[in-house]
N, CA, C and O atoms as a MOPAC input file, in Angstrom:
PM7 MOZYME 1SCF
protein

 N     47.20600 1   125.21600 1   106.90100 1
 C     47.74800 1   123.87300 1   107.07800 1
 C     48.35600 1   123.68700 1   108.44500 1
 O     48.35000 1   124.54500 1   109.32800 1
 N     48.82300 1   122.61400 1   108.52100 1
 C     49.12400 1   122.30300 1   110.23100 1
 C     50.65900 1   122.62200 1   109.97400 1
 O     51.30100 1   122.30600 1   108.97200 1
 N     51.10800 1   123.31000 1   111.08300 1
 C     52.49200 1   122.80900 1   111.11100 1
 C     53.31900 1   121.94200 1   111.76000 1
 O     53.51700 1   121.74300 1   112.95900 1
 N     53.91100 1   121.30500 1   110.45400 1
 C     54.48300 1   119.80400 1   110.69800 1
 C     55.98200 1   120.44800 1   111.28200 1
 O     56.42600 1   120.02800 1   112.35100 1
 N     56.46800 1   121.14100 1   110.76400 1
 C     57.93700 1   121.30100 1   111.08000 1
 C     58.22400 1   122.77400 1   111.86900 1
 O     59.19900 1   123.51200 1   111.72900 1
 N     57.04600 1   122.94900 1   112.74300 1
 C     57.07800 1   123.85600 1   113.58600 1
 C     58.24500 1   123.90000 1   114.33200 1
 O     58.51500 1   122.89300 1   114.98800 1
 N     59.23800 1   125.16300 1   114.38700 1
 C     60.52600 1   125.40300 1   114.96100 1
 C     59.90500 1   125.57100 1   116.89700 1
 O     59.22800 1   126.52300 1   117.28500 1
 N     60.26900 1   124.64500 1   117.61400 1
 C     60.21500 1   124.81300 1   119.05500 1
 C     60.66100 1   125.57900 1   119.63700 1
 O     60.03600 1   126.14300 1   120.53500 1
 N     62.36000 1   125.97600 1   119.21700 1
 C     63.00400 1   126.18600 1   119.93600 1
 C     62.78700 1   127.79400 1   120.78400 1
 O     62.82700 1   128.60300 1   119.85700 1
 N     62.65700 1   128.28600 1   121.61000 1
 C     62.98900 1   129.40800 1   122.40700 1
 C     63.99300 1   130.26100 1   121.56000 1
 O     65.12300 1   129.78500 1   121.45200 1
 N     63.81100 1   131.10500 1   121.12500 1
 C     64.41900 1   132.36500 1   120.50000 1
 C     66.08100 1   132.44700 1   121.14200 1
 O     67.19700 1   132.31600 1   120.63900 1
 N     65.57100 1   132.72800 1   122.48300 1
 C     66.63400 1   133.01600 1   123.43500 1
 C     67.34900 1   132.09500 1   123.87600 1
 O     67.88200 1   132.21800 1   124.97900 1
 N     67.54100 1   130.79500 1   122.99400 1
 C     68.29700 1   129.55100 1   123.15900 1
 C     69.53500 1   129.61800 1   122.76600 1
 O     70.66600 1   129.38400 1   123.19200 1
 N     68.67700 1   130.24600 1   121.24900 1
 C     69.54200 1   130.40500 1   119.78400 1
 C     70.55000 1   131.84700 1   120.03400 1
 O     70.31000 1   132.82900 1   120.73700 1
 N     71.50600 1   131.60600 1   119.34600 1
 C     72.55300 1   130.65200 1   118.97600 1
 C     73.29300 1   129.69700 1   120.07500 1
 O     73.95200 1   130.08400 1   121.04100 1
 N     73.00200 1   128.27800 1   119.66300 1
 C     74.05700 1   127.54600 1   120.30600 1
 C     75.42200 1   128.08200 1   120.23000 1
 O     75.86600 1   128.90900 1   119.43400 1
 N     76.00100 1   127.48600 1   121.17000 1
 C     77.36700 1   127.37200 1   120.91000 1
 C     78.26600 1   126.01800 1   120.91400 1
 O     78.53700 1   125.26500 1   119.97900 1
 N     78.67600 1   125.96100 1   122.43300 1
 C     79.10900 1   124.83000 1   122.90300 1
 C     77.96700 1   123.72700 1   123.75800 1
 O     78.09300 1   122.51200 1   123.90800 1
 N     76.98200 1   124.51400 1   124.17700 1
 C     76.13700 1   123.97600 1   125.10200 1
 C     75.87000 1   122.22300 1   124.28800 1
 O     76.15000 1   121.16400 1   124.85000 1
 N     75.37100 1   122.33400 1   123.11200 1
 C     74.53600 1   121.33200 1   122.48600 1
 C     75.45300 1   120.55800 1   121.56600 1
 O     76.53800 1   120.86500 1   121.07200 1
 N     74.55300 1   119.23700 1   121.45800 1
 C     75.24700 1   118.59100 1   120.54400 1
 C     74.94900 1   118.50900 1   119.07400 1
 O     73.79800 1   118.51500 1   118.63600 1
 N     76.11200 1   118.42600 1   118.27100 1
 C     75.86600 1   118.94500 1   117.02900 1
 C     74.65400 1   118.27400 1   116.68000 1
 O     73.65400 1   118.98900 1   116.61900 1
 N     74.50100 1   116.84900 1   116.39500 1
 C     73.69600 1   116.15800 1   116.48300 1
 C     72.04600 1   116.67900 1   116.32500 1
 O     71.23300 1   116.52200 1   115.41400 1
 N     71.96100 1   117.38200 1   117.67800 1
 C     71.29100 1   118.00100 1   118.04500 1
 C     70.80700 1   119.43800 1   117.13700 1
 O     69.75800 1   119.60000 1   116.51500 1
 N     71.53000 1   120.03500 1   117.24200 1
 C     71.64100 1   121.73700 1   116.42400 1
 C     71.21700 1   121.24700 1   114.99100 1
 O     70.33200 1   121.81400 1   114.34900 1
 N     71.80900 1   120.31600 1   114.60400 1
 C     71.60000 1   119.64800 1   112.77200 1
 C     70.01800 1   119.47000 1   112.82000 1
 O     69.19600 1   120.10700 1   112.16200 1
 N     69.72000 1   118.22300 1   113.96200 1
 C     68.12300 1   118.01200 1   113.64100 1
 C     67.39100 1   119.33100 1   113.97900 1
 O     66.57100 1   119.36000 1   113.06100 1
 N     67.18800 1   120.34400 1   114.65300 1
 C     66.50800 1   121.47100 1   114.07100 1
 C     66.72200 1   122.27300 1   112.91800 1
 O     65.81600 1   122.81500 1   112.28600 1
 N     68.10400 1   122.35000 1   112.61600 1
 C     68.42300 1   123.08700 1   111.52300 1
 C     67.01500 1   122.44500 1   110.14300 1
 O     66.02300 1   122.84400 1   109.53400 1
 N     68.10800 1   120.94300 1   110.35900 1
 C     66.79000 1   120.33000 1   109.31400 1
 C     65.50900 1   120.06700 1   109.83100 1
 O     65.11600 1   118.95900 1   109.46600 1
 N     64.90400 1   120.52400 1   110.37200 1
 C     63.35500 1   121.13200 1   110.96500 1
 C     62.93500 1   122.42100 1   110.14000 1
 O     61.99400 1   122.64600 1   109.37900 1
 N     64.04800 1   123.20600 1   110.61000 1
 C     64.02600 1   124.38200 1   110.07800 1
 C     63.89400 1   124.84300 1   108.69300 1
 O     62.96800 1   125.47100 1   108.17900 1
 N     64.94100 1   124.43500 1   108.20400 1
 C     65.03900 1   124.10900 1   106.63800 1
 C     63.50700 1   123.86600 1   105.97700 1
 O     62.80800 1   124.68200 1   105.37800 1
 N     63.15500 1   122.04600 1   106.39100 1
 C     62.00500 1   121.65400 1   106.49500 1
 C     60.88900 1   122.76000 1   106.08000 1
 O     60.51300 1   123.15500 1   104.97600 1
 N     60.49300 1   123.11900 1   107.46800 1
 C     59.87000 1   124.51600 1   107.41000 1
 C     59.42300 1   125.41400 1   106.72900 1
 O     58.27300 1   125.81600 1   106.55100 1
 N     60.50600 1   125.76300 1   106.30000 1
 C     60.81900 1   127.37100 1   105.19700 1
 C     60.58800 1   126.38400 1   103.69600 1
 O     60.12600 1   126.76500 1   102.62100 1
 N     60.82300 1   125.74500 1   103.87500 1
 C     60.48700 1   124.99400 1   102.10500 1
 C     59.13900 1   125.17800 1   101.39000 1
 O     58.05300 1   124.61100 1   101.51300 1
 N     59.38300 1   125.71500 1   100.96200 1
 C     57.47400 1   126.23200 1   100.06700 1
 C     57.02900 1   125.37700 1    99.82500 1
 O     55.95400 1   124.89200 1   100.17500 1
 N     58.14900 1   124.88800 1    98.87300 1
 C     57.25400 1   123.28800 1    97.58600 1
 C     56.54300 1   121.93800 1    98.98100 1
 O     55.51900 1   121.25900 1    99.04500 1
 N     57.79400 1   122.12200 1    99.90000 1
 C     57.12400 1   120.89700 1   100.42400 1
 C     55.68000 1   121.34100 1   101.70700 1
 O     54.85900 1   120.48400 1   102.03300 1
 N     55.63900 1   122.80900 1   102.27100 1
 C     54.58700 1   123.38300 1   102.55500 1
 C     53.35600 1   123.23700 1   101.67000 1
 O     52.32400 1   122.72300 1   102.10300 1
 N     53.45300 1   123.61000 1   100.65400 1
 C     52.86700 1   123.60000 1    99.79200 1
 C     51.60200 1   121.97900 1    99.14300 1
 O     50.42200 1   121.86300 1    98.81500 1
 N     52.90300 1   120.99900 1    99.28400 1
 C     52.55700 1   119.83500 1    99.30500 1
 C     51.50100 1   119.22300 1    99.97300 1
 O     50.56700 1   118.49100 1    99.64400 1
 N     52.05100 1   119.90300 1   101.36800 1
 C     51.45800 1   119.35500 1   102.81100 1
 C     49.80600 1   120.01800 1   102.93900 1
 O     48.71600 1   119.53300 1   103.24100 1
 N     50.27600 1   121.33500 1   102.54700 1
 C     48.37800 1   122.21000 1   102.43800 1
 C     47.46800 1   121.92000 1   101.51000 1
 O     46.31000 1   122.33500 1   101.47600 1
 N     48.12400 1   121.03000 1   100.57200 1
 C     47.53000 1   121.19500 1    99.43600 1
 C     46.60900 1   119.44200 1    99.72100 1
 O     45.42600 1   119.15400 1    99.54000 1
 N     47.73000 1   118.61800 1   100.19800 1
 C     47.10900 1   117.17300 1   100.51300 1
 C     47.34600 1   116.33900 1    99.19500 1
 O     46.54300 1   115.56300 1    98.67600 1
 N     48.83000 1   116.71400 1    98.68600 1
 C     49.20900 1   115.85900 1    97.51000 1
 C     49.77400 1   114.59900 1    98.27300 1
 O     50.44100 1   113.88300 1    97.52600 1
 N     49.68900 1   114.20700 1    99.40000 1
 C     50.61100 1   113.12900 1    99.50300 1
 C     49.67500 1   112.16200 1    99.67600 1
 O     48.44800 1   112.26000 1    99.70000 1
 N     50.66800 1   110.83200 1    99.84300 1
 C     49.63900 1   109.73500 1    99.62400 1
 C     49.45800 1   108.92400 1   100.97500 1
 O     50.26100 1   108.12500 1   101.45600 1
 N     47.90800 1   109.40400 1   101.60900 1
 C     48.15500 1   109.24100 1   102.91400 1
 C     48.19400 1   110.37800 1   103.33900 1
 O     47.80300 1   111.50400 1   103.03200 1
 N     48.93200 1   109.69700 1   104.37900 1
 C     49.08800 1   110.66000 1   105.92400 1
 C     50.10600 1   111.77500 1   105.39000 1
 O     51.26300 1   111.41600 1   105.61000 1
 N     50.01100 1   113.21900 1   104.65400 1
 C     50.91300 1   114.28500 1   104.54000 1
 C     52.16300 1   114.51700 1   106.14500 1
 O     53.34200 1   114.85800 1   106.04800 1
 N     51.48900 1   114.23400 1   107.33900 1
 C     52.38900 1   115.02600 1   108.26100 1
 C     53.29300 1   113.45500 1   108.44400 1
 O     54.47100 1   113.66000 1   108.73800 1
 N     52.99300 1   112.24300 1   108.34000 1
 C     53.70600 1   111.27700 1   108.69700 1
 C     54.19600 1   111.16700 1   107.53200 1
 O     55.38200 1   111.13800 1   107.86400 1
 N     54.21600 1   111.05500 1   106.07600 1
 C     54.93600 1   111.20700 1   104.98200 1
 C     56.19100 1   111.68800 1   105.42800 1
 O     57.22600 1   111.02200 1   105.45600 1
 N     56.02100 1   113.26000 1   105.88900 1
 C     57.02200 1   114.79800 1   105.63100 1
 C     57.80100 1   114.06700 1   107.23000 1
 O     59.00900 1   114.30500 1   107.20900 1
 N     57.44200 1   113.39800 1   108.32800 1
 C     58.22200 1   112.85400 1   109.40800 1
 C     59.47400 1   111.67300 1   108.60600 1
 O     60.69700 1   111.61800 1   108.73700 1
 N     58.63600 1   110.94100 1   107.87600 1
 C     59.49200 1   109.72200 1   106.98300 1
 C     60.44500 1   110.05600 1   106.70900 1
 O     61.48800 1   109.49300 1   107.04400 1
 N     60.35800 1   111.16800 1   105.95200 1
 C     61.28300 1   111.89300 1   104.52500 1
 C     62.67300 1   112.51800 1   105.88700 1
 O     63.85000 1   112.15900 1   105.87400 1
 N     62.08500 1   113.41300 1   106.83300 1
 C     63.29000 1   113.99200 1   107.43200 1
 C     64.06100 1   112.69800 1   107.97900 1
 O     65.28100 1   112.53400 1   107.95800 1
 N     62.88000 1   111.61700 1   108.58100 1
 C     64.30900 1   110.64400 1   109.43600 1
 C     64.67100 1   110.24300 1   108.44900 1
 O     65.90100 1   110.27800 1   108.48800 1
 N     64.04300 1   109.52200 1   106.72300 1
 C     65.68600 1   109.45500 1   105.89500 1
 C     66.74800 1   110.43500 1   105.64700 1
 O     67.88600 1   110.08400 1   105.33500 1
 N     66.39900 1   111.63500 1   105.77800 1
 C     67.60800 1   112.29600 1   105.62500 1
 C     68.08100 1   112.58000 1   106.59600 1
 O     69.00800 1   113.35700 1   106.36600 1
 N     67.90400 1   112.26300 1   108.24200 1
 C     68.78700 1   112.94400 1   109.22200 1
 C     69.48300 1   111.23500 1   109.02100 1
 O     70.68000 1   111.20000 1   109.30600 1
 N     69.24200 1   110.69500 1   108.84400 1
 C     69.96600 1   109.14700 1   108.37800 1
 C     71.15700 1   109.72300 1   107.61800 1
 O     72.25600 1   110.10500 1   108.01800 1
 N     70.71700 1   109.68000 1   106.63700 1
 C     71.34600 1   110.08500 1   105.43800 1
 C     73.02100 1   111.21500 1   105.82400 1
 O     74.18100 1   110.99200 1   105.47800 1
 N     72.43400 1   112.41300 1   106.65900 1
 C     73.14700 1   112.91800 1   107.45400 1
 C     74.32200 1   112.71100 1   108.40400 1
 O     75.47800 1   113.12700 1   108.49300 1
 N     73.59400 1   111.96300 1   109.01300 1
 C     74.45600 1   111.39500 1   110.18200 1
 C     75.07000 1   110.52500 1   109.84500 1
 O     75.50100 1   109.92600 1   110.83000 1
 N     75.43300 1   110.00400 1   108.75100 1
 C     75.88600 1   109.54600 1   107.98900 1
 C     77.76800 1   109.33700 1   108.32300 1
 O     78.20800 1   110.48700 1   108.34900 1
 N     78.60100 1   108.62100 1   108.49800 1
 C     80.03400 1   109.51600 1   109.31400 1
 C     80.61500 1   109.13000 1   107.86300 1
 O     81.60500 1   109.82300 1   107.62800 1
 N     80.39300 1   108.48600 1   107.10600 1
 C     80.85700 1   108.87700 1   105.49000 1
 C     80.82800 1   110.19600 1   104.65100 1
 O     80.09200 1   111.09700 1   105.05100 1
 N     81.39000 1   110.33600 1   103.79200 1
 C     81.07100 1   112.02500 1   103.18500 1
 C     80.39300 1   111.51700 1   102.19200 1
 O     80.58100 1   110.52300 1   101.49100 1
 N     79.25300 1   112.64100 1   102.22600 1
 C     78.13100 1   112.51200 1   101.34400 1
 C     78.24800 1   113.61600 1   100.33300 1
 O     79.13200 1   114.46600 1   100.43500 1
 N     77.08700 1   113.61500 1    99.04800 1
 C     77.32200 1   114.57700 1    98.19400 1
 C     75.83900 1   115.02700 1    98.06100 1
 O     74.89800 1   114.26700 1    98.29000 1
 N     75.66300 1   116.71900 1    97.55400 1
 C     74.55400 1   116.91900 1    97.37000 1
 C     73.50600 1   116.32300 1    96.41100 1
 O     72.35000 1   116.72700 1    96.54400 1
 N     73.76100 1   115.46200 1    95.51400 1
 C     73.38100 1   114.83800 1    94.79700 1
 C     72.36000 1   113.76300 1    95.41800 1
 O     71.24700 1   113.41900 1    95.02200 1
 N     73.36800 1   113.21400 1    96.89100 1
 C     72.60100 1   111.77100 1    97.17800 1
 C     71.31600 1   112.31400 1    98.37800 1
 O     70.41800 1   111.65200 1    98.89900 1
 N     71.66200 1   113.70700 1    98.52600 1
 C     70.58700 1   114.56500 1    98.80500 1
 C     69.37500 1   114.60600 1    98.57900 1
 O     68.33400 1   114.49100 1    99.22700 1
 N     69.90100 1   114.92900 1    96.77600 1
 C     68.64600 1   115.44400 1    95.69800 1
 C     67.95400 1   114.24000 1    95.57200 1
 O     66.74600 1   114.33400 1    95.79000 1
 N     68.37200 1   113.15200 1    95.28700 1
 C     67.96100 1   111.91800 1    94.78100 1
 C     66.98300 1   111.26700 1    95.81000 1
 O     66.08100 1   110.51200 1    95.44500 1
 N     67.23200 1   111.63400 1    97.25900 1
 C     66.21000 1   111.05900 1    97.83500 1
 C     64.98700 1   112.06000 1    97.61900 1
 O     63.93800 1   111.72900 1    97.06700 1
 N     65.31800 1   113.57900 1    98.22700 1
 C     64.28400 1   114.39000 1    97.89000 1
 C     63.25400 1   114.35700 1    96.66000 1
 O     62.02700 1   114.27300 1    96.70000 1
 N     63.97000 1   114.43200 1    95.73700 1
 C     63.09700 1   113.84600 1    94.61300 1
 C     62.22600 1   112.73400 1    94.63100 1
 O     61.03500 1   112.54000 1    94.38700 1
 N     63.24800 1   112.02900 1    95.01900 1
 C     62.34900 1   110.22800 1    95.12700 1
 C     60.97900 1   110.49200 1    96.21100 1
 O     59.89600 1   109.90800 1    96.18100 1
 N     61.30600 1   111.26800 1    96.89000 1
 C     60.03100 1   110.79400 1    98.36200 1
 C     59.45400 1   112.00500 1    97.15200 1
 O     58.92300 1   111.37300 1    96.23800 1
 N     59.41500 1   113.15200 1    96.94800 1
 C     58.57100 1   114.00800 1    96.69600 1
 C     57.22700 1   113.24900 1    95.61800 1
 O     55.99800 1   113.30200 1    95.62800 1
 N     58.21000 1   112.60100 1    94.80200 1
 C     57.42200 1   112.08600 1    93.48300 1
 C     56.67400 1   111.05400 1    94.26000 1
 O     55.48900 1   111.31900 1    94.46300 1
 N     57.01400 1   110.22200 1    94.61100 1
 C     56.33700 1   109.04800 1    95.09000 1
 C     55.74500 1   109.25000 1    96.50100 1
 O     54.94600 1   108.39000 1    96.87400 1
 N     56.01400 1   110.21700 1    97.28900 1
 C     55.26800 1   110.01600 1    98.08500 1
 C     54.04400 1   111.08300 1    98.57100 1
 O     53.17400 1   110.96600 1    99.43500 1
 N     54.40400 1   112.29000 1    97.52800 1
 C     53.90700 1   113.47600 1    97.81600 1
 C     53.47000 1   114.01200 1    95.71800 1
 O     53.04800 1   115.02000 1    95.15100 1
 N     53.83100 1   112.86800 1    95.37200 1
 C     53.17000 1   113.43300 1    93.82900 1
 C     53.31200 1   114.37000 1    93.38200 1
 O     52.49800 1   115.06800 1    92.77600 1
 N     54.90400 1   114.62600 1    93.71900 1
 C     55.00600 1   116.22100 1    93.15800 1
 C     56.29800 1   116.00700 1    92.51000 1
 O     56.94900 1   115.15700 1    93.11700 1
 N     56.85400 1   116.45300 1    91.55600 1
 C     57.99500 1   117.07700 1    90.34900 1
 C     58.29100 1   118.28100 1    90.87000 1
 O     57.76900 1   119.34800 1    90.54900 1
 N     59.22700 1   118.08600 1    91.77000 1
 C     60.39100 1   119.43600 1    92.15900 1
 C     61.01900 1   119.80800 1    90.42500 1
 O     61.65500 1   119.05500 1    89.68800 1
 N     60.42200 1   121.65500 1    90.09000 1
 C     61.02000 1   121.61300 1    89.00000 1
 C     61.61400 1   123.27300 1    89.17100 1
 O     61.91100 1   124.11500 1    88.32300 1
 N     61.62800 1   123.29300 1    90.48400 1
 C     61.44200 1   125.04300 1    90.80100 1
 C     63.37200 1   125.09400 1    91.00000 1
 O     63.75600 1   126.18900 1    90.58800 1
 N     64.11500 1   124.55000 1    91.31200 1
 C     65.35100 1   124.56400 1    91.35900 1
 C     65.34900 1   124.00400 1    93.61100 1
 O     66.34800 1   123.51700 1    94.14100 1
 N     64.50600 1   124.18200 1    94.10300 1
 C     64.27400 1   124.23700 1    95.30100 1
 C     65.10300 1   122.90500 1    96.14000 1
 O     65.77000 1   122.79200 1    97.16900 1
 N     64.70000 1   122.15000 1    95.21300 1
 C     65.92100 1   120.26900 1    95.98300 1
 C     67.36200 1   120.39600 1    95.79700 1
 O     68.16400 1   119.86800 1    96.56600 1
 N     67.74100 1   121.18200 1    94.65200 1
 C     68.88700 1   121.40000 1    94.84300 1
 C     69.23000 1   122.23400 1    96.26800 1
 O     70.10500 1   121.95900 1    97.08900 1
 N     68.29100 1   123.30400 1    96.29400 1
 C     68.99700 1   124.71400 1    97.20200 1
 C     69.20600 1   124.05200 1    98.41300 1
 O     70.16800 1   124.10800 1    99.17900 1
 N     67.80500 1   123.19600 1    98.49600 1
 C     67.64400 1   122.75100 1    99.99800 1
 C     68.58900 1   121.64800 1   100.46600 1
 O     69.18300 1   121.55600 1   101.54100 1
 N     68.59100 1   120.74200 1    99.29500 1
 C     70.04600 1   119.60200 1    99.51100 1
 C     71.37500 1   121.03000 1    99.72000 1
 O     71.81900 1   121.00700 1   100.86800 1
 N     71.84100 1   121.86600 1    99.07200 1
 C     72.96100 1   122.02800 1    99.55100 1
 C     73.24100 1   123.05200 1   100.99200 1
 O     74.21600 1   123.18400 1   101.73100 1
 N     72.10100 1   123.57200 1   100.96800 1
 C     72.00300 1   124.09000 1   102.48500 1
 C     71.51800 1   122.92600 1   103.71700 1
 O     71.49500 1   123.28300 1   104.89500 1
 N     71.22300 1   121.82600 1   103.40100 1
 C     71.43200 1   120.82800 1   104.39900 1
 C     72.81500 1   119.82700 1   104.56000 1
 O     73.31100 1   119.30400 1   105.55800 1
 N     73.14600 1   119.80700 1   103.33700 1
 C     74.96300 1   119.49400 1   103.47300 1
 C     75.93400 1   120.75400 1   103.95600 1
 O     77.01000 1   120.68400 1   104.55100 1
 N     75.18900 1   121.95500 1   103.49400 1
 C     76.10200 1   123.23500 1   104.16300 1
 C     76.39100 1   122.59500 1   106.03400 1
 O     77.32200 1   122.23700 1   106.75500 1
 N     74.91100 1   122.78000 1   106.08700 1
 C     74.23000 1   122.88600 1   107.75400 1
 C     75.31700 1   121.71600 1   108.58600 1
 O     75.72000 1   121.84200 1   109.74200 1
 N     75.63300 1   120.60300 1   107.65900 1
 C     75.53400 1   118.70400 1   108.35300 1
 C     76.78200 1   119.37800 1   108.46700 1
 O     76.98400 1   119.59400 1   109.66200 1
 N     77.91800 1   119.90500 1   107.59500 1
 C     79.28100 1   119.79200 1   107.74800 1
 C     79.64500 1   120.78800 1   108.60500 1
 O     80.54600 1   120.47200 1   109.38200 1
 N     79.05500 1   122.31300 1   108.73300 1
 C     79.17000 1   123.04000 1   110.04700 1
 C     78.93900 1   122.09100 1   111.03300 1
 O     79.91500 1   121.79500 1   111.72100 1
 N     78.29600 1   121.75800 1   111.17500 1
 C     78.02700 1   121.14800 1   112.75100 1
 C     79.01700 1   120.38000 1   113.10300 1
 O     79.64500 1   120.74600 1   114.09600 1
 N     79.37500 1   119.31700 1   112.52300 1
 C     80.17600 1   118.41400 1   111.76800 1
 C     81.82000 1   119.36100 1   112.97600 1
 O     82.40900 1   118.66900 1   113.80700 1
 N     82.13600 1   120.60300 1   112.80100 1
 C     82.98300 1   121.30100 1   113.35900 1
 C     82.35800 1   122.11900 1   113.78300 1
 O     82.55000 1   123.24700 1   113.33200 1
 N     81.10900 1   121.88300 1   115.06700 1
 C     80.71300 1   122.93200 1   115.56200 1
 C     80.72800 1   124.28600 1   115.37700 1
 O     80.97700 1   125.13700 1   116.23100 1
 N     80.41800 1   124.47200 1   114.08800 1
 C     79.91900 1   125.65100 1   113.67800 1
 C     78.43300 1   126.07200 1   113.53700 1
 O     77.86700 1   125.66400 1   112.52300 1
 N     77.62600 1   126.92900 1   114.51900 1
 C     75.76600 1   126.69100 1   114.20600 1
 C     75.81400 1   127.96400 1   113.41400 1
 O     74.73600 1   128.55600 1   113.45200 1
 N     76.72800 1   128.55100 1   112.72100 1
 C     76.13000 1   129.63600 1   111.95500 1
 C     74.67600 1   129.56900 1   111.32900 1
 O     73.58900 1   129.97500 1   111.73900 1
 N     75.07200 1   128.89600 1   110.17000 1
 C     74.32800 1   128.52900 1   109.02000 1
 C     72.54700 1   127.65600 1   109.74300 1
 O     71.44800 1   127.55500 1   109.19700 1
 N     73.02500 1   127.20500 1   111.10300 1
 C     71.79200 1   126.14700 1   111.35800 1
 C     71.03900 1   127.47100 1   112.35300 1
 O     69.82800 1   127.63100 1   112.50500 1
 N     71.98500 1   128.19600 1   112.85800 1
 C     71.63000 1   128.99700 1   113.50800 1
 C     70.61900 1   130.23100 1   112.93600 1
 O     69.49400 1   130.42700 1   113.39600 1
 N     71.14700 1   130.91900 1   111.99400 1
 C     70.05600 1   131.26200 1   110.86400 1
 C     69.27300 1   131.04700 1   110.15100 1
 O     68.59400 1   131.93600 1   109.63900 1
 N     69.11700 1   129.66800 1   109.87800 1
 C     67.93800 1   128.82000 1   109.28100 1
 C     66.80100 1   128.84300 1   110.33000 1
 O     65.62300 1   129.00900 1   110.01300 1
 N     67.13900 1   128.70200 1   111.33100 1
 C     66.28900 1   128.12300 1   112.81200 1
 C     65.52100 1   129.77300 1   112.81700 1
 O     64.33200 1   129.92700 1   112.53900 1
 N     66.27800 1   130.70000 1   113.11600 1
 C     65.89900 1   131.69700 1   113.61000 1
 C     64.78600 1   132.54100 1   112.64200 1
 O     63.85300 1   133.17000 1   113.14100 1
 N     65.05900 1   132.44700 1   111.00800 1
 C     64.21100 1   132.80200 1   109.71800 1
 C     62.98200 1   132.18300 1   110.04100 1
 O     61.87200 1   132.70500 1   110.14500 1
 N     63.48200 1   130.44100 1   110.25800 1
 C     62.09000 1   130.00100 1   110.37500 1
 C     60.94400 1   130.27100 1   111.70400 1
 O     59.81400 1   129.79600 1   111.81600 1
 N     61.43000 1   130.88900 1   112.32500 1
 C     60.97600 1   131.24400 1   114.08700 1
 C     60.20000 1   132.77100 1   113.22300 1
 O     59.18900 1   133.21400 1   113.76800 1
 N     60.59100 1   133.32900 1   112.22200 1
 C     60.17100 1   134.81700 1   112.06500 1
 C     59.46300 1   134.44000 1   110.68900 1
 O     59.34100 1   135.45300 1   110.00000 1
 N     59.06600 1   133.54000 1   110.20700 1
 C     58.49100 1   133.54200 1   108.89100 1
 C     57.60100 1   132.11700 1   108.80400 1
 O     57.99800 1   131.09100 1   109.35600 1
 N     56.57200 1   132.17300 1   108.17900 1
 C     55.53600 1   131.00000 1   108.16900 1
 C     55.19200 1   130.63500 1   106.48500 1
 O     54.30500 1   129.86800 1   106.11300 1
 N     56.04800 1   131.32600 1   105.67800 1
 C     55.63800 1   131.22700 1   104.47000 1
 C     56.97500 1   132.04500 1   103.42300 1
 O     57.03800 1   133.23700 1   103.12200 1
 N     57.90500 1   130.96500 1   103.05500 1
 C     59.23700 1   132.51000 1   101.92900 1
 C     58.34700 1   132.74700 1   100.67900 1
 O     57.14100 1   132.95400 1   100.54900 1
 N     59.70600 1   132.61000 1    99.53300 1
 C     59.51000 1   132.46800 1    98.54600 1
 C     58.41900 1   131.52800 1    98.08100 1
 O     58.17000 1   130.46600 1    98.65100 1
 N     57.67500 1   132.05900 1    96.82800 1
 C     56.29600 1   131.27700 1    96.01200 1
 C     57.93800 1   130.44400 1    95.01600 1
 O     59.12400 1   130.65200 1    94.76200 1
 N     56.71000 1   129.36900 1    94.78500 1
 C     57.93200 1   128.82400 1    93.85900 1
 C     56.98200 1   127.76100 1    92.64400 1
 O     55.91000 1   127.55500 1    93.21200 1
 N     56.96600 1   127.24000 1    91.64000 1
 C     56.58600 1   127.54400 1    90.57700 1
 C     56.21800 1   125.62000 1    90.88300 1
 O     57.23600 1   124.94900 1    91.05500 1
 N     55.32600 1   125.11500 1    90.91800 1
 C     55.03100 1   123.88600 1    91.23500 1
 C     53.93200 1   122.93300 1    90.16100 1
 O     52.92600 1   123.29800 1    89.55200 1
 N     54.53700 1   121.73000 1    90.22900 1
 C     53.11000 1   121.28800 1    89.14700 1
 C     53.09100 1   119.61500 1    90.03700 1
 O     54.01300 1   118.90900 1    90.44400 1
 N     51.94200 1   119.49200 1    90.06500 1
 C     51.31100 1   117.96700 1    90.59000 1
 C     51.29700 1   117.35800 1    89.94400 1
 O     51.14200 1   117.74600 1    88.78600 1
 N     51.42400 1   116.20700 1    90.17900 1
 C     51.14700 1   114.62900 1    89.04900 1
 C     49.80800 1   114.16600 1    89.48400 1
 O     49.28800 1   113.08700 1    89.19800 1
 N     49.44000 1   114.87600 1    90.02900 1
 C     47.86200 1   114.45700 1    89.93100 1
 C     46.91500 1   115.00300 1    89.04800 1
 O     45.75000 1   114.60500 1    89.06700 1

């Protein structure tokens, strides 16, 4: 499959510190994240979406770096609820693997580090996904 959420960044970038703006560090993190996600890899190779798979999986991140950037406090829930929503409707798939949760709360982990310039958490997401093209199998069923 193509990669849509191919990590750019230079190895030897990572770890930010002060250089970047959180802003910044968040939207790769959630690249990253992106990335490493099986179910929605999975989605994308498979050609469950409706339409264009790589402009779908572009849609879905700018609602959630929306969603993110958000200067209200958000909950992992309003996370899940979109994830779900685009998956089903736009990618015909029933997240039933536990995976929208993990990934909603490691992208609220990621938003609120940054949030206090902390890139731990975005910093290790980025870097997994720089060393891996495929994690965990995870247990998937289509509505098609």
């Amino acid at each position: 499959g193509e990669e849509v959420f191919a990590v750019t960044l230079n190895p030897r970038v990572v770890p930010c510190r002060n250089l970047m703006e959180p802003a910044i560090v968040l939207e790769h993190g959630v690249r990253a994240v992106f990335h490493r996600w099986t179910l929605l890899r999975l989605a994308l190779d498979q050609g469950w979406a409706n339409g264009d798979g790589k402009e779908q999986a572009e849609e879905m991140f700018a609602s959630i770096m929306r969603l993110l950037l958000n200067d209200k406090k958000i909950y992992t829930d309003e996370i899940e609820d979109l994830l779900f929503d685009v998956l089903e409707k736009k990618f015909n798939t029933l997240a039933e693997d536990g995976s929208v949760e993990e990934v909603s709360a490691l992208l609220l982990k990621i938003r609120n580090e940054c949030a206090e310039r902390n890139y731990e958490t975005a910093n290790d997401v980025i870097l997994k996904a720089q060393a891996t093209s495929a994690p965990i199998s995870v247990s998937v069923r289509s509505l098609q």
